[in-house]
Residue, then its C-alpha position, 0 to 999 in steps of 0.5 A: x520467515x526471515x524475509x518477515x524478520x526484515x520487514x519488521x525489523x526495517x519498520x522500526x526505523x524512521x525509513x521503514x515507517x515513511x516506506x510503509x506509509x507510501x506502500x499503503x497509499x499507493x495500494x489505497x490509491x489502486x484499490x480506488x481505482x480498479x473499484x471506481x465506478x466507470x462513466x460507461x459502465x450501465x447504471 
């Protein structure tokens, strides 16, 4: 619990708010990815 306090409360700052926003791309980024369809892969 303490550990979800933290975040929150690091979300707050200016800091916290870019670090969130690169956290998502960069999950945005592999779920692309590990989805994308690949050149081999049977149609």
């Amino acid at each position: 619990m303490g550990f979800i306090l933290d975040l929150t409360e690091t979300l707050k700052t200016p800091t916290g708010m870019v670090g969130a926003v690169v956290v998502i791309a960069l999950v945005y980024g592999l779920l692309k990815w590990v989805f994308a369809a690949h050149p081999d892969d049977e149609k």
